[in-house]
Every structure is written in structure tokens, then in C-alpha cells.
N, C-alpha and C positions, 0 to 999 in steps of 0.2 A: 504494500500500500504506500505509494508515496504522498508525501503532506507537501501541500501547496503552500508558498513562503508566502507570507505576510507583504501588501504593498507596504512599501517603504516611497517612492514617489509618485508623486501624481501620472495619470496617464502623456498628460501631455507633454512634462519634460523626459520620460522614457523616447517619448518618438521625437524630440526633439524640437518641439513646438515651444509655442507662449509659455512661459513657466507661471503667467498670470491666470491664467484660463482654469476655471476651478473644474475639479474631477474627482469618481467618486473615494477614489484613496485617497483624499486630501485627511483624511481622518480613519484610520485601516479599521474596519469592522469587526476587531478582534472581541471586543467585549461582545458577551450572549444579550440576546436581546432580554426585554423583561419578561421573568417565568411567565408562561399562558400556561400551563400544566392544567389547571382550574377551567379552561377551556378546553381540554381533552386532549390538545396537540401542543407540540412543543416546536420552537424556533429555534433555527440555526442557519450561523454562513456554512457552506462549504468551508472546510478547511484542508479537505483530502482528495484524492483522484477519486476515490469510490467513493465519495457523495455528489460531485459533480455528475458522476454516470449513473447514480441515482437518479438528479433533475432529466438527464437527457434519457432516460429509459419512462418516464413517465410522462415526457415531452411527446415519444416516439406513440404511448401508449393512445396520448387525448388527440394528438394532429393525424399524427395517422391512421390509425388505426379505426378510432370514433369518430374522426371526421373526416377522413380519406386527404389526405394533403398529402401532394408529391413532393417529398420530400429529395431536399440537392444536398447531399453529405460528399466528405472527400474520400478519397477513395482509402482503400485498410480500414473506413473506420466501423468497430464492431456492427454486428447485423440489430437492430430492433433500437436502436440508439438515435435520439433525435441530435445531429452534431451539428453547430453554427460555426463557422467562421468567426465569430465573435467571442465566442466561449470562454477564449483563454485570456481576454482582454476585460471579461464582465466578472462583477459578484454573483453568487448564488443563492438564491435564498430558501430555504425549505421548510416545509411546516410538514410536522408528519404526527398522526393521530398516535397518542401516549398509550390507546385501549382504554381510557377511562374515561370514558367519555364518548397603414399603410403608408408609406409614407405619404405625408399628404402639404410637402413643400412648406417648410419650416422655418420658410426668410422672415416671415413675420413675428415669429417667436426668437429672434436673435436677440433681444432686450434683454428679454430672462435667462439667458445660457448660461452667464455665472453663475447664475443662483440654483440652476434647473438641474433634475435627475430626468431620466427616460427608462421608465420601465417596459420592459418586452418578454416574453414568451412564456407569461407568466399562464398558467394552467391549474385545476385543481383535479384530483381522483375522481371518479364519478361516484365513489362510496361517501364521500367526504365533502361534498357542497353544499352544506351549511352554511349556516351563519357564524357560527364556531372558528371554521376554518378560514373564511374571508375576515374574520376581524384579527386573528392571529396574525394571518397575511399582514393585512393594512397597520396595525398595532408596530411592528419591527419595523416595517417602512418607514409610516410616523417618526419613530425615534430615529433611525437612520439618517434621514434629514435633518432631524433637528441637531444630530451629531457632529454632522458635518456641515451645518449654517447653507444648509437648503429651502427653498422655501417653498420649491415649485414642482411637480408632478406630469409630466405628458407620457403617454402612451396611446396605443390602440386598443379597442376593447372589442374583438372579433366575434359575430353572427354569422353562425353557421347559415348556407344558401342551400342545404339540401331540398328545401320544398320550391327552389328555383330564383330566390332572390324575395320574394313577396313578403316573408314575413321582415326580415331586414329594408325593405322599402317602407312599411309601416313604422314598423320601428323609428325609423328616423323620421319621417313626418309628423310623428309625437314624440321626439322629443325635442324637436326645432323649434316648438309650439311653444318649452316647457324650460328648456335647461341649454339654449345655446349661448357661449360666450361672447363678452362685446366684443364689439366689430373688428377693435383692431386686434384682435388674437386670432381671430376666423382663417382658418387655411383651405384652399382646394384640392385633392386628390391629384392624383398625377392619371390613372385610370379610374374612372371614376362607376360607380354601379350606378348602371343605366336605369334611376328611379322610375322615370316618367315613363315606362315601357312596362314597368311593372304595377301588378296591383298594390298599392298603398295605402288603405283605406280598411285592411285588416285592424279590429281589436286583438290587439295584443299588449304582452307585460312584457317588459324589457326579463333580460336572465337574471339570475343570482349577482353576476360578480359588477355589472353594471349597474343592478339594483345599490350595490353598494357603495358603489364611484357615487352615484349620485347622494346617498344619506350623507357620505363626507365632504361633500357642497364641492363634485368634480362638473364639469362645463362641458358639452360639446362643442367642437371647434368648427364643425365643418362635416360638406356631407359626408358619406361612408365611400372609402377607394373598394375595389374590386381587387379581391386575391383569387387568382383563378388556381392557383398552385396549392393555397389553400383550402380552397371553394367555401372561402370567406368575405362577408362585408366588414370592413375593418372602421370603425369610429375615430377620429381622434376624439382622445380628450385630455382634459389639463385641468387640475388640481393644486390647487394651492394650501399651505396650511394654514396662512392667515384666515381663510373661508372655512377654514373647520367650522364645523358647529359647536359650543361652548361644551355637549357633553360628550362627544368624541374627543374633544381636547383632554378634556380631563381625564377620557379612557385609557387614551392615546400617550401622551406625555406627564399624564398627573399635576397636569393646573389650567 
């Protein structure tokens, strides 16, 4: 088992960039987040090779597998393993039950980069999508940032298109109504799902895990990109902490 070394500096003077440019080892994640144990899972970085092939065997498990995504790995790398190009450059983060219990053209969001994290390929078990495990998630995140003087949250929050795009067309037409960000944080897709072709006028309830961007006062940014590799509509959205809500905060970071 080899143990992954602790960042020691930020990404951007490794590749030899801005040493100004904040990034997320500016403050190494060695300390454990706060116990959830009391929520039935437990939080942890990766600090090993076999917990990074942990996240990517359960990556391999939800994208492919449950949602058919073609997945592009490099070649040697193990069979059933979801591998990014990015892997060895990101944190890991994993919640795992105790038993007790697109891009979418980001010029507009260059303001916030010092401040900003970008979460991606984040996934939950299909045994485990509670509320439980989404607040565990978000819980470590919260402090994360606050650790390292972040303040801002963007990712995508991917709909499955199995039923052909319609329920993800709805989708977004309630929440454009409901939860979009001001104007100047709004971005557009680079391929963009072709709403107006689609029916959109389904009643529907957003998922779990976007159920929850939204209770911690997260914003849509813009419509949904098309991942056809995924056979995903991918959301952006963006999360701020100062927006928390007063008892998330207090869940969250304790004040």
C-alpha cells in the first residue's frame, strides 16, 4: 500500500505558475474532518493509493455502470476503475457508512478564483443517498473551505437523460423560475441540451444531492451543457458560504 505525501505546495507553484493564485493545498487536509460517526458515516481525505481506488471503483460503479457513461481511462489502468487525468492533481474525499446507522465557460467567474474550490465527480452508493450521507459530504466540504479561506463552491450537479432528456428539461425550467444566480455569475454551456426540442413542462423534484445544493442556499448558473459521454445534463452551480443558511452554518462550522 503506498501512502500519498502530504501537499506541501500549492498547485500552482509545482507547475510553475502565479505562486499568488490560491489552490486547494494552500492548507494540506491532513487534519480529519469533524467526527459524523453520529450520522452513521465517517469522513476522510484519501491519504493512501487504496483509498483513492476506493473513490474510483465507486466512481466506475455510479457512471458507468448505473448510468452507462463511456468512460476514456488511460490505458494499464485496472478494469472496473473510474481513472481521470486529474486524479493525481485533486483531493479525495470519502464518506463511507460506519454500519451504525459541464463545463459551461467560466470567464465570468474569474472574480472569484482566488477564493473558489471546484468540486467534481462527486457520486454517492445507491445504498447510501440519504440525507445522512449528503450532509457528511457537505459538512467536510464546509470546513474545508473554511480551512483554507475559501469562500466559494462551483461544480456541476449531473441528470441522468435516460428517459431522453425531458425530465432534465423540466428540471431546469423550475429551477430558472426558483434558484438562478445574478446575472453576472450566469454562464452558457459550451454544448448545450437542446431544451426547447424537449418536453419541459414535466412535474418533477429535483434529486437528493441537488435537493441539497439548494437547502445550503447553492444558485444555478446557467442552462444545463449536454454530456453525451455521460448521457448527462450537467447544471452548473455555485455556492457560496457566506449564503449559508444560519442553521447549516452552525451545523456546518459551529457558529
Amino acid at each position: 500500500m503506498r501512502e500519498l505525501p502530504l501537499p506541501t505546495l500549492p498547485i500552482a507553484d509545482i507547475r510553475g505558475h502565479s505562486p499568488s493564485r490560491r489552490s486547494l493545498h494552500d492548507t494540506p487536509p491532513d487534519a480529519a474532518p469533524r467526527d459524523r460517526s453520529a450520522l452513521g458515516f465517517e469522513v476522510v481525505w484519501a491519504r493512501h493509493e487504496d483509498e483513492v481506488r476506493q473513490a474510483q471503483r465507486l466512481r466506475y460503479l455510479v457512471f458507468a455502470e448505473e448510468m452507462g457513461a463511456r468512460l476514456s481511462v488511460p490505458q494499464g489502468s485496472p478494469v472496473g476503475h473510474d481513472i481521470d487525468m486529474f486524479d493525481p492533481f485533486c483531493e479525495h474525499l470519502l464518506v463511507r457508512a460506519t454500519g451504525d446507522g459541464s463545463e459551461a465557460g467560466q470567464t465570468r467567474l474569474r472574480p472569484l478564483r482566488e477564493r473558489m474550490v471546484e468540486l467534481g465527480r462527486s457520486c454517492v452508493h445507491p445504498a447510501h443517498r440519504s440525507g445522512g450521507a449528503i450532509l457528511a459530504l457537505w459538512g467536510a466540504l464546509a470546513e474545508f473551505m473554511d480551512r483554507n479561506k475559501l469562500d466559494t463552491m462551483i461544480g456541476c450537479a449531473s441528470v441522468s437523460m435516460r428517459d431522453g432528456g425531458h425530465y432534465a428539461a423540466s428540471l431546469w425550467q423550475r429551477l430558472r423560475q426558483t434558484h438562478m444566480a445574478a446575472i453576472e455569475w450566469q454562464v452558457r454551456p459550451r454544448l448545450p441540451l437542446p431544451v426547447d426540442e424537449l418536453q419541459h413542462d414535466l412535474d418533477v423534484e429535483a434529486p437528493a444531492l441537488i435537493k441539497g445544493y439548494l437547502r445550503c442556499g447553492a444558485k444555478v448558473l446557467g442552462a444545463p451543457a449536454w454530456d453525451p459521454d455521460f448521457n448527462t445534463a450537467d447544471l452548473p452551480m455555485l455556492m457560496r458560504i457566506a449564503e449559508l443558511p444560519s442553521r447549516y452554518r452552525r451545523h456546518f462550522l459551529g457558529r
